[in-house]
Every structure is written in C-alpha cells, then in structure tokens.
C-alpha positions in Angstrom: 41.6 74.2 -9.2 40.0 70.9 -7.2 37.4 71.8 -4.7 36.6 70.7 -0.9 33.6 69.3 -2.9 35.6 67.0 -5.1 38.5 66.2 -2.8 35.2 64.8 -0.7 33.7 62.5 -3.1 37.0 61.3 -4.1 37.5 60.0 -0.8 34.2 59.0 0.4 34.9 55.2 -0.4 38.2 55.3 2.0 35.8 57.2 4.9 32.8 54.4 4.5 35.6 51.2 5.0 37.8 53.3 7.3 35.2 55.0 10.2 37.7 55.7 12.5 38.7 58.6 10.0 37.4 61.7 9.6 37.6 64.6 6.4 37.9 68.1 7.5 38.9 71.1 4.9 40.9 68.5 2.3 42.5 66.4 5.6 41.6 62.8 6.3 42.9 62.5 9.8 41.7 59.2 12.5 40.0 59.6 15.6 39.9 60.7 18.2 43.0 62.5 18.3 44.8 62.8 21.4 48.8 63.5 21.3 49.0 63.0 17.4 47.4 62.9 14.4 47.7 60.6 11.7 46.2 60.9 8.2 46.1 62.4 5.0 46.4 65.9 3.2 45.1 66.8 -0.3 46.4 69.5 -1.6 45.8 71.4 -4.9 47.9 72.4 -7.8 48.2 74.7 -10.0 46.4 72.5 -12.7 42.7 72.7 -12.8 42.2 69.2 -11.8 45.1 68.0 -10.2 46.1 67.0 -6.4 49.0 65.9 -4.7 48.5 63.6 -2.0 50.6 63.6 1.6 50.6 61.4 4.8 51.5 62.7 7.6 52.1 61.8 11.4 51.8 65.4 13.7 52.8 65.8 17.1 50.3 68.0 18.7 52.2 69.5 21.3 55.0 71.1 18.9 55.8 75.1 20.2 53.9 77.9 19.4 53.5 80.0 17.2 53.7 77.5 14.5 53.1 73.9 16.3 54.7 71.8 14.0 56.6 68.9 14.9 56.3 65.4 13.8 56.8 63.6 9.8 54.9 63.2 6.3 55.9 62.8 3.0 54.4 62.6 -0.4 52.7 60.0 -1.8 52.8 59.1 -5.7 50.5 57.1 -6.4 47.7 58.9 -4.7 48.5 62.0 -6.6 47.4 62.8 -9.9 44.6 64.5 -12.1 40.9 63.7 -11.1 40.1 63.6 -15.0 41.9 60.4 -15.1 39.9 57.5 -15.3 42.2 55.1 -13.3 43.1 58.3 -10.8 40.2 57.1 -8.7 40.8 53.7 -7.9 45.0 54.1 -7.5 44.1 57.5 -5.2 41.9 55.0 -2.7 44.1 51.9 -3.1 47.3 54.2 -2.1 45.1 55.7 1.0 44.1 51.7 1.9 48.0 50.9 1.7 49.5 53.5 3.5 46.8 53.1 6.1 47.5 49.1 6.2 51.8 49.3 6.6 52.7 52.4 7.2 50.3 53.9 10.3 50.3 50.7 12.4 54.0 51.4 12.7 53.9 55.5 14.0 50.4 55.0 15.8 52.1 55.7 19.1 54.9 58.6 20.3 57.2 55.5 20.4 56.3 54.3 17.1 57.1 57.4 15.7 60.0 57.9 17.5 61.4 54.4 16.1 60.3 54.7 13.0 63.2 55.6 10.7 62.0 58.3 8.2 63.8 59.6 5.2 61.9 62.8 3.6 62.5 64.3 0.3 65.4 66.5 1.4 66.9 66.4 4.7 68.4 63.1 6.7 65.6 62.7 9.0 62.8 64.4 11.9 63.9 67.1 13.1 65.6 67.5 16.2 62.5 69.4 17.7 60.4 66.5 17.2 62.9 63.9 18.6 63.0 66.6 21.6 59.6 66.4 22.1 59.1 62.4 21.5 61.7 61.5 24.2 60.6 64.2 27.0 56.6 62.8 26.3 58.0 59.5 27.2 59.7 60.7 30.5 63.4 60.1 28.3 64.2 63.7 29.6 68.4 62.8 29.4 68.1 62.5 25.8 65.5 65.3 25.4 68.1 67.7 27.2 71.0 66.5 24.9 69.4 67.4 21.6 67.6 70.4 22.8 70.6 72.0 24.3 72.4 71.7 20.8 69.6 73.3 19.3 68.9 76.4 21.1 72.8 77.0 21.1 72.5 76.6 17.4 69.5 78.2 17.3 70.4 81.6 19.6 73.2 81.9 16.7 70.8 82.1 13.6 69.0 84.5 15.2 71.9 86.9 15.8 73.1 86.4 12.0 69.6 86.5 10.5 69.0 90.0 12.5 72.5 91.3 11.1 71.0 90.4 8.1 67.5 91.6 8.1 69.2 95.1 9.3 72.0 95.5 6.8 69.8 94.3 3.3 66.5 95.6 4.5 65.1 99.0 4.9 63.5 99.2 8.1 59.9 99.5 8.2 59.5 98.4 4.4 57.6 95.5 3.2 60.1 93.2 2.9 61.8 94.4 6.1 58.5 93.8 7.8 58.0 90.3 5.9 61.5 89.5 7.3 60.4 90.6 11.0 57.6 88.5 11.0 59.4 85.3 10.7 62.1 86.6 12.5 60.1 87.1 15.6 58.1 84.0 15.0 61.3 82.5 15.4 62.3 84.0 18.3 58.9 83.2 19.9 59.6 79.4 19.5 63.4 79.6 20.5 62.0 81.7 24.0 59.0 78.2 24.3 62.1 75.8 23.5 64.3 77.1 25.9 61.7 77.2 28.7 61.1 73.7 28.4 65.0 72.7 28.1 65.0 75.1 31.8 62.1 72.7 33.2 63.9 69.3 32.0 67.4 70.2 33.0 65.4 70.7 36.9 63.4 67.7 36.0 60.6 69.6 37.1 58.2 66.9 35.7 54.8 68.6 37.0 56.1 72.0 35.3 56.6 70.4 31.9 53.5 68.6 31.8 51.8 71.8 32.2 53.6 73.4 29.5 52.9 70.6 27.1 49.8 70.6 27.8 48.9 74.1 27.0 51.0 73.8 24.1 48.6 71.1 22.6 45.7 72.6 23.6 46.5 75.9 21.6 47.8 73.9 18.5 44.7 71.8 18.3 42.8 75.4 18.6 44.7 76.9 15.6 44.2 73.5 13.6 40.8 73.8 14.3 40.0 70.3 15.5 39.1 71.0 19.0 36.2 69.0 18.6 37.9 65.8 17.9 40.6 65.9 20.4 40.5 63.9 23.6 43.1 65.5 26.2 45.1 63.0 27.9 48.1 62.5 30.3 51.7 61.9 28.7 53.6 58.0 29.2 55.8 60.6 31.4 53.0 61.3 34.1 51.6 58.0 34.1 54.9 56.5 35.2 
C-alpha cells in the first residue's frame, strides 16, 4: 500500500506553488482554518500503488460524536497508480484545477451553502449541513425548518433501528455490541441536534453561539489540527 512518505513527495510541487496549504497524515488542507476546511484527501487502495484522490469542503462545527458536516467528492483524474509515468503530472494538474474553479466558489459558509453539489449517490448536502450553514449565518427561520424535519424523522429511526437491534441481535454479543455503538452514537448527535433546534426556536442567539463554538473546538481536537485553527466569531454574532 502507498505510504505518508510517498503521498508527500507526490504532492510536494502543489505545497511549494500553493503556501497557503498544508499536508498532514495524507490531507492537503489551506490555512489557517477557521469555520471550514478546504482541501484534499489521499487515500489508499487496496493495490500496492494506488490512490484515490478527494476534495472536500468540512464544516467544523458539525455535532459530536462524529463532526461531520459539509461536501467532497472524488476526483478522477487525480486518482490513479503512482507507478504510472503520466500519474504524476495529471495528480498535480487535477489538485491546480480544482484548487483554481472549484474552491474559490465554497471558500465562505455562503459559498458553500450556494454551491449546488451533486455527490455520487444522494441528491445533495445533507440537511445537517444546510442546518448548520443557515444558523452560522444568523438565517435561524430556515435552520429551524429543516432541523425540525430531521429530528422528527430522526427520533423515528431510532425507535425502529432499536426494535431491530433487539429482535435480530443477541444482547451483549459482538454484533449486538457493534450495533449499540452506532446506535448510541446516533442518539448522541440526535440529543446535540435537538438542543440546538431548542436554542433557535428561543432565538437564544448568545446560547447557540456557545454551543457552536464548543462543538468546533472539540471537532478540530479529534481531527487533530488544533494547531492550525484560528477561532473566530460566526456572520450570526457579528450582525
């Protein structure tokens, strides 16, 4: 399988033309990083000297326990076997593009709100990150709108998927415990979702900026780019 080491060289060229980026563990991300982060993922494969290349645009103040919210996708042309001759060149040309069109345009939590994005499967971002886009911009109305759908929605999986858990599982096996895991992680980011749908129904602005705000901070801790990250107020307290 690739290494750090030769995900590295492979990209030093982009890093030397492109200083507002920096590599960490496979990831070309820009800084500083404040509310998102833009950049690239390398990923290996199965095949001893093959990656697969992704962009992606995070938002860093997605719910715990998992923190993800915000878009990426794949990217062909950057992906491919580091024994090719012409891999080299098309991998850093494809970094230079997407870098040029595509992350001037999602560069800013309106940007990437705007930006219409149609992944692999699915018919869009997800209607956490859309949540969280318009309450960072103090557009609380439509944040309460697609949130209270959710955790409606949401509150039902969780009943169904317990049913399920108890009536195919055997409690305290391995798969039982596998299932509890995600079933709890689940339930952990329904409980953070619904506190913050509480504070913008009582557009307790003061109260959600706090909650954000701790939200990021632990996400950029469990990322592990504390070091890069520059804390900052949301559009919404600045207004």
């Amino acid at each position: 399988m690739t290494t750090d080491a030769d995900v590295r060289k492979i990209s030093q060229p982009f890093l030397t033309r492109n200083r507002e980026f920096r590599y960490r563990k496979r990831e070309i991300f820009r800084h500083p990083i404040q509310h998102m982060w833009t950049g690239f993922f390398i990923d290996r494969l199965s095949s001893a000297r093959d990656v697969r290349t992704s962009w992606f645009a995070g938002v860093l103040f997605g719910p715990p326990p998992s923190f993800v919210a915000g878009i990426g996708n794949m990217i062909d042309g950057a992906s491919g076997s580091l024994d090719d001759p012409a891999f080299a060149e098309q991998f850093l040309e494809n970094l230079e593009q997407v870098t040029v069109e595509l992350f001037p345009q999602i560069d800013t939590l309106r940007g990437l709100l705007r930006y219409t994005w149609v992944p692999f499967l699915g018919t869009g971002k997800s209607p956490i990150s859309k949540a969280l886009l318009h309450t960072a911009l103090g557009e609380f109305e439509a944040a309460e709108s697609i949130l209270s759908e959710w955790v409606h929605s949401e509150e039902k999986h969780l009943q169904w998927n317990a049913a399920r858990i108890a009536q195919y599982y055997k409690k305290g096996s391995k798969g039982w415990q596998r299932q509890q895991r995600s079933q709890d992680a689940l339930v952990e980011r329904l409980s953070e979702l619904a506190t913050l749908l509480e504070l913008i129904s009582g557009s307790k602005c003061a109260s959600i900026a706090s909650l954000l705000h701790r939200w990021e901070t632990l996400s950029v801790q469990e990322r592990g780019v504390l070091r890069y990250w520059e804390p900052s107020p949301f559009p919404f307290e600045l207004a």
